[in-house]
DRENTI-200127 format. One record per residue: residue number from 1; chain; x, y, z of N, C-alpha, C, O in turn; residue in one letter. Coordinates in Angstrom, 2 decimals. Atoms other than C-alpha are relative to their C-alpha. Example, Ala and Ser with C-alpha at 12.3 -4.5 7.8 and 13.67 -1.06 7.14 Angstrom:
+-----+----+---------+---------+---------+---------+---------+---------+---------+---------+---------+---------+---------+---------+----+
!   i ! ch !    n_px !    n_py !    n_pz !   ca_px !   ca_py !   ca_pz !    c_px !    c_py !    c_pz !    o_px !    o_py !    o_pz ! aa !
+-----+----+---------+---------+---------+---------+---------+---------+---------+---------+---------+---------+---------+---------+----+
!   1 !  A !    0.89 !   -1.19 !    0.00 !   12.30 !   -4.50 !    7.80 !    0.90 !    1.20 !    0.00 !    1.94 !    1.18 !    0.66 !  A !
!   2 !  A !   -0.82 !   -1.19 !   -0.06 !   13.67 !   -1.06 !    7.14 !   -0.77 !    1.09 !    0.73 !   -0.26 !    2.20 !    0.90 !  S !
+-----+----+---------+---------+---------+---------+---------+---------+---------+---------+---------+---------+---------+---------+----+
***
This chain:
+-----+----+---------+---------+---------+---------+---------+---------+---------+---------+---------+---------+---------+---------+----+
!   i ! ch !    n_px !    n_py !    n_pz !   ca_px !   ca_py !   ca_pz !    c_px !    c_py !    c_pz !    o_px !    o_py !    o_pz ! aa !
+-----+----+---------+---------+---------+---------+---------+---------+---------+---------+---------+---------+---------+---------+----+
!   1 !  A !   -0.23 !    1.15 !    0.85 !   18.43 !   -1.37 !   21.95 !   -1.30 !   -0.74 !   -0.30 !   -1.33 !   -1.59 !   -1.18 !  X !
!   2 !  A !    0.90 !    1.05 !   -0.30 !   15.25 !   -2.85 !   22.62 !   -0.98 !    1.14 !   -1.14 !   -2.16 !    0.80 !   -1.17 !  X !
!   3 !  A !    1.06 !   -0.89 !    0.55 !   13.49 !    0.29 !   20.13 !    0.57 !   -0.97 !   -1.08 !   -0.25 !   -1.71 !   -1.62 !  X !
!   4 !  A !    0.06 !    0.36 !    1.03 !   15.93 !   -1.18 !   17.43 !   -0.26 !   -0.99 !   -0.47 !   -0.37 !   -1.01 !   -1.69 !  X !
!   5 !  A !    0.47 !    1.30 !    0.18 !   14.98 !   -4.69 !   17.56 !   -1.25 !   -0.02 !   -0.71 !   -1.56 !   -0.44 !   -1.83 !  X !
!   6 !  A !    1.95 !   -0.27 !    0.56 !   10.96 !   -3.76 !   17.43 !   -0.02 !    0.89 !   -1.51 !   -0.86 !    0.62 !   -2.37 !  X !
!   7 !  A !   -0.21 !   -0.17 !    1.37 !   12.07 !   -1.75 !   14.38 !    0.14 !   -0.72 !   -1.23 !   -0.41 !   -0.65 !   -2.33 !  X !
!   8 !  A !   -0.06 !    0.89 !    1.03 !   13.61 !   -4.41 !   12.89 !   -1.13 !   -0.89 !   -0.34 !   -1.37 !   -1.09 !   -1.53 !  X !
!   9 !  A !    1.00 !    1.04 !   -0.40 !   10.78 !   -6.87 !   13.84 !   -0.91 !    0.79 !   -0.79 !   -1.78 !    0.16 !   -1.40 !  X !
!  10 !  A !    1.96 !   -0.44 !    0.37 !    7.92 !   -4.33 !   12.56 !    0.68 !    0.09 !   -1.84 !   -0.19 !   -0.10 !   -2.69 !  X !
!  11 !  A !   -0.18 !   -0.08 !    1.77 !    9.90 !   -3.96 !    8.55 !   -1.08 !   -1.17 !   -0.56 !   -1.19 !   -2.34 !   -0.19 !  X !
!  12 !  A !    0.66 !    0.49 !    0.63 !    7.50 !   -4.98 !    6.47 !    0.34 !    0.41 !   -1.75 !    0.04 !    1.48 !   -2.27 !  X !
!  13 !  A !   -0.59 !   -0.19 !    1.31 !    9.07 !   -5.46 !    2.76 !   -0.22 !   -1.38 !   -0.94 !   -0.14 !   -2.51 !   -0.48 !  X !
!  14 !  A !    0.16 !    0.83 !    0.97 !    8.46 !   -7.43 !   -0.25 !    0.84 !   -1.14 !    0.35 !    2.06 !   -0.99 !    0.52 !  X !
!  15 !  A !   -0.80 !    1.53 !   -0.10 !    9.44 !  -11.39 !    0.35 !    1.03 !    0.32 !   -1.02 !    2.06 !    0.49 !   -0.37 !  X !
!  16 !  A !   -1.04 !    0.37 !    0.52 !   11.79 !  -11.25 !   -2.53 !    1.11 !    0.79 !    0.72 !    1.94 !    0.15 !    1.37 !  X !
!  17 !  A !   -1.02 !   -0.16 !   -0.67 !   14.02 !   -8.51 !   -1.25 !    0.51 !   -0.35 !    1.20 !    1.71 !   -0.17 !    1.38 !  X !
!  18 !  A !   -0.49 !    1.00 !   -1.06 !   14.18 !  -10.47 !    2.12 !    0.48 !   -0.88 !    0.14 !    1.25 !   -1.13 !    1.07 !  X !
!  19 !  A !   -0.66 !    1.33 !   -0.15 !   14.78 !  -13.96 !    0.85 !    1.26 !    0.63 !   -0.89 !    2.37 !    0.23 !   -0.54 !  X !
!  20 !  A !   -1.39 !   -0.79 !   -0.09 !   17.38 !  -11.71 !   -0.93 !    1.35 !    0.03 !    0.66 !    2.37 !   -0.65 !    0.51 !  X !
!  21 !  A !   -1.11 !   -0.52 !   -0.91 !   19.44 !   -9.92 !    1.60 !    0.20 !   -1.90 !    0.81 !    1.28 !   -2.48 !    0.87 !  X !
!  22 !  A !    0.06 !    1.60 !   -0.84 !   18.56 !  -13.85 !    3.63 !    1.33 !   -0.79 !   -0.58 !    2.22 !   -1.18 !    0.18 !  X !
!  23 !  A !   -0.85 !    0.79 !    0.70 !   20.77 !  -15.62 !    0.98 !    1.00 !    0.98 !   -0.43 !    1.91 !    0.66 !   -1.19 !  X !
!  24 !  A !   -1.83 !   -0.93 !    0.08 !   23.45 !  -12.54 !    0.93 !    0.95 !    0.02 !    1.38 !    2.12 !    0.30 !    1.64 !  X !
!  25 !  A !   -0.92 !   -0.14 !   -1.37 !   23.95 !  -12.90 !    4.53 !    0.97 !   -0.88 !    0.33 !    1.69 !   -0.46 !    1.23 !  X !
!  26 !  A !   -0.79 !    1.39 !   -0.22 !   25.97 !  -16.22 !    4.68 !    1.46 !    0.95 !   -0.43 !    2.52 !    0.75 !    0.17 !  X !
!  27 !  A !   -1.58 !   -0.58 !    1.07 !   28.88 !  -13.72 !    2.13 !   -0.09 !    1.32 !    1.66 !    0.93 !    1.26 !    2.34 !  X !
!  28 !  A !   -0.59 !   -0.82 !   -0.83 !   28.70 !  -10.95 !    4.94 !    0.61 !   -0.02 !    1.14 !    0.53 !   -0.67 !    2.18 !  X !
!  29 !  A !   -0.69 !   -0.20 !   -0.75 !   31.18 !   -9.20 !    6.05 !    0.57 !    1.15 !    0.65 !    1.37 !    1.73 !   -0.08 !  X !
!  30 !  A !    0.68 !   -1.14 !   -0.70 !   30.91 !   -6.40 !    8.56 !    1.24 !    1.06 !   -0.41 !    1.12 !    2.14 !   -0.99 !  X !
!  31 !  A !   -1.26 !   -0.75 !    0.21 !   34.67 !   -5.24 !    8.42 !   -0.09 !    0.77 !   -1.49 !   -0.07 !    1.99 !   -1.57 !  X !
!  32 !  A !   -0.24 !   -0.68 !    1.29 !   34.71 !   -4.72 !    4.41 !   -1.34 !    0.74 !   -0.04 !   -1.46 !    1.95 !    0.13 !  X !
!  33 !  A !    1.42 !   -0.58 !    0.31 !   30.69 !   -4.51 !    3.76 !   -0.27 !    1.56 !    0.69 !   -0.58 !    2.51 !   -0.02 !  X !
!  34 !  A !    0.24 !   -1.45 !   -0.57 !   30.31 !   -1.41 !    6.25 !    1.09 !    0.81 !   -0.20 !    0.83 !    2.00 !   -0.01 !  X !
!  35 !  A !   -1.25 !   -0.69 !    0.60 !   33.59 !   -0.12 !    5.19 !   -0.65 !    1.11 !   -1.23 !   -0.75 !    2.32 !   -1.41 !  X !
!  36 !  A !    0.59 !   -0.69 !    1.37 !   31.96 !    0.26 !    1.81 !   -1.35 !    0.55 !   -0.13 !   -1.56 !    1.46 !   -0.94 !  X !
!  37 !  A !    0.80 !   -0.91 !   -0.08 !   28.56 !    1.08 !    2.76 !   -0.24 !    0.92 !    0.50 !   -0.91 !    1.72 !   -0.14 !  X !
!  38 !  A !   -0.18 !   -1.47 !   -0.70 !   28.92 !    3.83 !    5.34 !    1.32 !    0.80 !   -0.33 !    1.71 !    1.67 !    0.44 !  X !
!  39 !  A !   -0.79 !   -0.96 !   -0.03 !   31.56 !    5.35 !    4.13 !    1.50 !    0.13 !    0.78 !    2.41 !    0.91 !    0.52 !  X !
!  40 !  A !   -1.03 !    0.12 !   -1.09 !   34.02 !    4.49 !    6.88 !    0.85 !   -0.42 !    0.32 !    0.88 !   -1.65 !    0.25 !  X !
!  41 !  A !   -1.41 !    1.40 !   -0.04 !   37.76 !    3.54 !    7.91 !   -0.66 !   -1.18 !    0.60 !   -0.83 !   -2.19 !   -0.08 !  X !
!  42 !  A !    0.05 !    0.82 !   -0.89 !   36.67 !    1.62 !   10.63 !   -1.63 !   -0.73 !    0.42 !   -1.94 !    0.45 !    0.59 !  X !
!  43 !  A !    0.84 !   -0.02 !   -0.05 !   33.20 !    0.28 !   11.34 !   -0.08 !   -0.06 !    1.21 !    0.66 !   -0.69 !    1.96 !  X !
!  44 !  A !    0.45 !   -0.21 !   -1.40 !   31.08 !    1.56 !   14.44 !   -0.49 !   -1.51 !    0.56 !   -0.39 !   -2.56 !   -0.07 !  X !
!  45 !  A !    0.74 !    0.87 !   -1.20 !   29.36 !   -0.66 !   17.41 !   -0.82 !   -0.43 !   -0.91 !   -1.24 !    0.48 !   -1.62 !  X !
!  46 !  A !    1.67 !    0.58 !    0.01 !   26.42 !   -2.92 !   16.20 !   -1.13 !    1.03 !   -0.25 !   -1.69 !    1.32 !   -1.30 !  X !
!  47 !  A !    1.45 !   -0.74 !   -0.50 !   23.65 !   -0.66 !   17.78 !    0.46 !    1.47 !   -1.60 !   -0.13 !    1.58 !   -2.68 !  X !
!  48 !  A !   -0.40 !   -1.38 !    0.83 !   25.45 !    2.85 !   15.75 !   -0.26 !   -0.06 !   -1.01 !   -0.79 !    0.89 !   -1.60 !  X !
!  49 !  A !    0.03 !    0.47 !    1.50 !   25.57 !    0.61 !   12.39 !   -1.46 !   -0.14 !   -0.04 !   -2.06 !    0.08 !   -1.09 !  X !
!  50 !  A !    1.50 !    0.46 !    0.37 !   22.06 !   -0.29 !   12.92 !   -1.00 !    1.18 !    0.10 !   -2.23 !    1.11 !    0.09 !  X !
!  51 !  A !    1.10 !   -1.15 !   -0.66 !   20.59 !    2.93 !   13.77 !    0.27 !    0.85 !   -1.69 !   -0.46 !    1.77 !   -2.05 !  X !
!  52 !  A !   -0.46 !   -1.07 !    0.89 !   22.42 !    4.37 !   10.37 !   -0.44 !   -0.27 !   -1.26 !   -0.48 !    0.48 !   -2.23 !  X !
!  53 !  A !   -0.23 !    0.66 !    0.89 !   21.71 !    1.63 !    8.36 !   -1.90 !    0.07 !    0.24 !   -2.59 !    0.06 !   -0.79 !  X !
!  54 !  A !    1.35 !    0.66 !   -0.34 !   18.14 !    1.08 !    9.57 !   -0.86 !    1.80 !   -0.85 !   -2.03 !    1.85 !   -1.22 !  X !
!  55 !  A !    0.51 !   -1.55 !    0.80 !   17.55 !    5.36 !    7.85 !    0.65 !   -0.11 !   -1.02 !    0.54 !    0.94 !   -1.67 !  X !
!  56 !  A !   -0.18 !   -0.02 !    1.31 !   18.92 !    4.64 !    5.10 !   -0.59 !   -0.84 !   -1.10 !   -0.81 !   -0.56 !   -2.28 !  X !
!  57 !  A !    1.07 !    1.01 !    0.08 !   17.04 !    1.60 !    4.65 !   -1.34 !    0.34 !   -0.33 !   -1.96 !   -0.18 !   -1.26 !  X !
!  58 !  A !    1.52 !   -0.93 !    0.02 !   13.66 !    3.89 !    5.20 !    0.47 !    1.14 !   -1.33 !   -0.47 !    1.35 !   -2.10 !  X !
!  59 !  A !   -0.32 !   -0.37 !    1.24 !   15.16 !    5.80 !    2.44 !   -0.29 !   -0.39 !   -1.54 !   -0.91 !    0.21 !   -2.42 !  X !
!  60 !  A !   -0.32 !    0.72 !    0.78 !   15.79 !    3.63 !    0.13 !   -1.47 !   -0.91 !   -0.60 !   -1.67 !   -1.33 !   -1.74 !  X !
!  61 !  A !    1.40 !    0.42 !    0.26 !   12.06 !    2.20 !    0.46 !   -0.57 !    1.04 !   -0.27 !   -1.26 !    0.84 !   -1.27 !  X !
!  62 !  A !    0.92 !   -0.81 !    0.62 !   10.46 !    5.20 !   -0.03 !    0.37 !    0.37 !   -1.24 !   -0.51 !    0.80 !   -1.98 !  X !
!  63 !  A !   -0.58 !   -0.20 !    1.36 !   12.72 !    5.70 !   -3.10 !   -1.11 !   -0.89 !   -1.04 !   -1.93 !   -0.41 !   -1.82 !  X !
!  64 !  A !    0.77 !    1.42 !   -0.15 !   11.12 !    2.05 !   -3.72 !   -1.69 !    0.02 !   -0.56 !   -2.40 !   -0.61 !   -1.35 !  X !
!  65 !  A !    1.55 !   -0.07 !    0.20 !    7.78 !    2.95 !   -3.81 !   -0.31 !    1.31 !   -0.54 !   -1.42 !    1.62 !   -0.96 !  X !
!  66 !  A !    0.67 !   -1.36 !    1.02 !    7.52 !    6.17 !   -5.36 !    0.57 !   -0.01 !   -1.45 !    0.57 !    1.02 !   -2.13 !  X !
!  67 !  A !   -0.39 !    0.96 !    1.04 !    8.95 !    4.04 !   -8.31 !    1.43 !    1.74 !   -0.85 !    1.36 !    2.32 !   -1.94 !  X !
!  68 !  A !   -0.71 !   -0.88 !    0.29 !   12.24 !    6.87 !   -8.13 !    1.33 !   -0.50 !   -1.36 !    1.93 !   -1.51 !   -1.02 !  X !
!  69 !  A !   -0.86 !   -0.07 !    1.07 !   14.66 !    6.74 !  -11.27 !    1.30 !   -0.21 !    0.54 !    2.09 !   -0.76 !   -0.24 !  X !
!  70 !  A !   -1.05 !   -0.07 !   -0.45 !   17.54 !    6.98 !   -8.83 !   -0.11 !   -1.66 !    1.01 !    0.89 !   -2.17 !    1.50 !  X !
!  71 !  A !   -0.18 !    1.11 !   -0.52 !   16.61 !    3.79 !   -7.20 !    1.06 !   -1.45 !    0.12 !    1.49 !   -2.16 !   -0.78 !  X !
!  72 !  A !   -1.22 !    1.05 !   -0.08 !   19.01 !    1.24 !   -6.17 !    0.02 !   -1.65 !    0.39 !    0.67 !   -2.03 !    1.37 !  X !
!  73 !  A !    0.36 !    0.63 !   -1.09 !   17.74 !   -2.20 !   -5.69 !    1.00 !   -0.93 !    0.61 !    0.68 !   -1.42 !    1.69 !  X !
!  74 !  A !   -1.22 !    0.07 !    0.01 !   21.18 !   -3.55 !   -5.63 !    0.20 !    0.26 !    1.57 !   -0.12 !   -0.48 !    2.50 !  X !
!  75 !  A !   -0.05 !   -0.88 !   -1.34 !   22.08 !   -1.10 !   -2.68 !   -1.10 !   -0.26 !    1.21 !   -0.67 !   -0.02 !    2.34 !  X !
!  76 !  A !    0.84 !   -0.09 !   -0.84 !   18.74 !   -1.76 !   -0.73 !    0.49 !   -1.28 !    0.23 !    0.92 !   -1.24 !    1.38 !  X !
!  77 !  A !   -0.09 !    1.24 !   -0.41 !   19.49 !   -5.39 !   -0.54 !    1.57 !   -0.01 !    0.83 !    1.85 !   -0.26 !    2.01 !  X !
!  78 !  A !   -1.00 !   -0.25 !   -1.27 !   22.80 !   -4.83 !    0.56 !    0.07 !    0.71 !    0.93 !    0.92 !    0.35 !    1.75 !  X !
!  79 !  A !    0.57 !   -0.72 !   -1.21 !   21.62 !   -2.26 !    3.01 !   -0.54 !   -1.48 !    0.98 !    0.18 !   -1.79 !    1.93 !  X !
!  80 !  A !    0.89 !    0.96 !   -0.18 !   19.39 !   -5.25 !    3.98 !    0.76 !   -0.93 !    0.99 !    0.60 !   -0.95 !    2.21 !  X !
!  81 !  A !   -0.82 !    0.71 !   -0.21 !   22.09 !   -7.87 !    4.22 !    0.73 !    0.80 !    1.39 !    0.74 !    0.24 !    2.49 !  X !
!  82 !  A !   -0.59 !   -0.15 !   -1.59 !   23.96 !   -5.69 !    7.01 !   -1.10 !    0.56 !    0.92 !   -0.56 !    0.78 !    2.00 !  X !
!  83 !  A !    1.27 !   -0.64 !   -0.86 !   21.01 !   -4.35 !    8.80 !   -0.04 !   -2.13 !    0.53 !    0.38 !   -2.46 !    1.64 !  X !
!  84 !  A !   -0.13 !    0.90 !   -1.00 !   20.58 !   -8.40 !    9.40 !    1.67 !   -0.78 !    0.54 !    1.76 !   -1.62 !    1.44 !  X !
!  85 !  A !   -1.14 !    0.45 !   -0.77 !   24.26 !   -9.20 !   10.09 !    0.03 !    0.64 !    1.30 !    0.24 !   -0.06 !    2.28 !  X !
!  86 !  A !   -0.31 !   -0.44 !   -1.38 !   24.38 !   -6.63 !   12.92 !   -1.03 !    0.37 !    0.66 !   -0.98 !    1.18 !    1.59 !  X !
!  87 !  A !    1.31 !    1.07 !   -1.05 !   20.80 !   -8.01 !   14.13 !    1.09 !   -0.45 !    1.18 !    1.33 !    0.03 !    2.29 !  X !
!  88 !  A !    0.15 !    0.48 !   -0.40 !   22.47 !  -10.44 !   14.72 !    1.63 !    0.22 !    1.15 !    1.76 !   -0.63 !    2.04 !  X !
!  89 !  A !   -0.41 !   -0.75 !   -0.62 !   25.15 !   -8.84 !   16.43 !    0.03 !    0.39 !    1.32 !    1.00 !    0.13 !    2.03 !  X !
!  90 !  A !    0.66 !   -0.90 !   -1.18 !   23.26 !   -6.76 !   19.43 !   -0.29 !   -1.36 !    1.23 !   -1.08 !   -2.29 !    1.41 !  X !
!  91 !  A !    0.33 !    0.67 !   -1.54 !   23.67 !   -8.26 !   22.74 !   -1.74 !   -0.49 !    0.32 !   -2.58 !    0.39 !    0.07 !  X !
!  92 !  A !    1.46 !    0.59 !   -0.22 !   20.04 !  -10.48 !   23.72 !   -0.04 !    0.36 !    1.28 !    0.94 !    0.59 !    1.99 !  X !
!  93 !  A !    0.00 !   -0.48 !   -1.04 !   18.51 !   -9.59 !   26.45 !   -0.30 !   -1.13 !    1.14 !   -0.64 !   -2.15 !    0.52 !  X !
!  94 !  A !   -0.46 !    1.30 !   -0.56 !   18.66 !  -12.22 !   29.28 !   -1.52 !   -0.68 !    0.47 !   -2.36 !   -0.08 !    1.15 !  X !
!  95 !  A !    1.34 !    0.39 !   -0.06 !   15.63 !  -14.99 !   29.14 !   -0.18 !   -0.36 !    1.15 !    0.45 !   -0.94 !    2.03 !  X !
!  96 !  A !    1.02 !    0.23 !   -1.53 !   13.10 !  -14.96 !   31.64 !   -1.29 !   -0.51 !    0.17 !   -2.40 !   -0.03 !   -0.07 !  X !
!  97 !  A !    1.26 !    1.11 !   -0.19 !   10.93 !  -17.70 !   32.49 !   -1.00 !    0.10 !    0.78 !   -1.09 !   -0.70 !    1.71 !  X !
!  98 !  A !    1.11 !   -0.25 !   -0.92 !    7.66 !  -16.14 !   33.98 !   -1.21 !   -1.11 !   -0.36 !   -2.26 !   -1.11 !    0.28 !  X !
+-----+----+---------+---------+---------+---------+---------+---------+---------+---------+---------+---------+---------+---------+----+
***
């Protein structure tokens, strides 16, 4: 859990699509949204969604930057939007005051 955090933490992406997905996250909602973006009756664990969402994401940027015809920026932002709902999601790990 602690790889996908530093993952999330190291994305480095254009401010707009961030303050983006930022101001889509307040509307998400994990049940429908991952319904419709993975494909799925039911939506997995946190960590599963984030591990699926977080390669499709790397996808979707390299689409991004090799300025692809099939690009979606639509789709990347809502990629975006649940990648930080089920951030925020993932169990913290317990603080320690050294």
């Amino acid at each position: 859990m602690a790889d996908l955090l530093s993952l999330i933490s190291d994305l480095r992406r254009p401010r707009l699509l961030i303050r983006a997905a930022r101001f889509g996250l307040t509307e998400y909602n994990r049940a429908r949204d991952l319904r419709r973006l993975m494909h799925l009756s039911t939506p997995p664990k946190p960590e599963r969604a984030l591990e699926s969402l977080i390669a499709e994401e790397a996808r979707l940027e390299d689409c991004r930057r090799d300025g692809d015809a099939g690009y979606s920026l639509t789709r990347h932002i809502e990629i975006l939007i649940a990648m930080m709902g089920e951030t925020r999601l993932l169990p913290r790990p317990p603080f320690s005051a050294t």
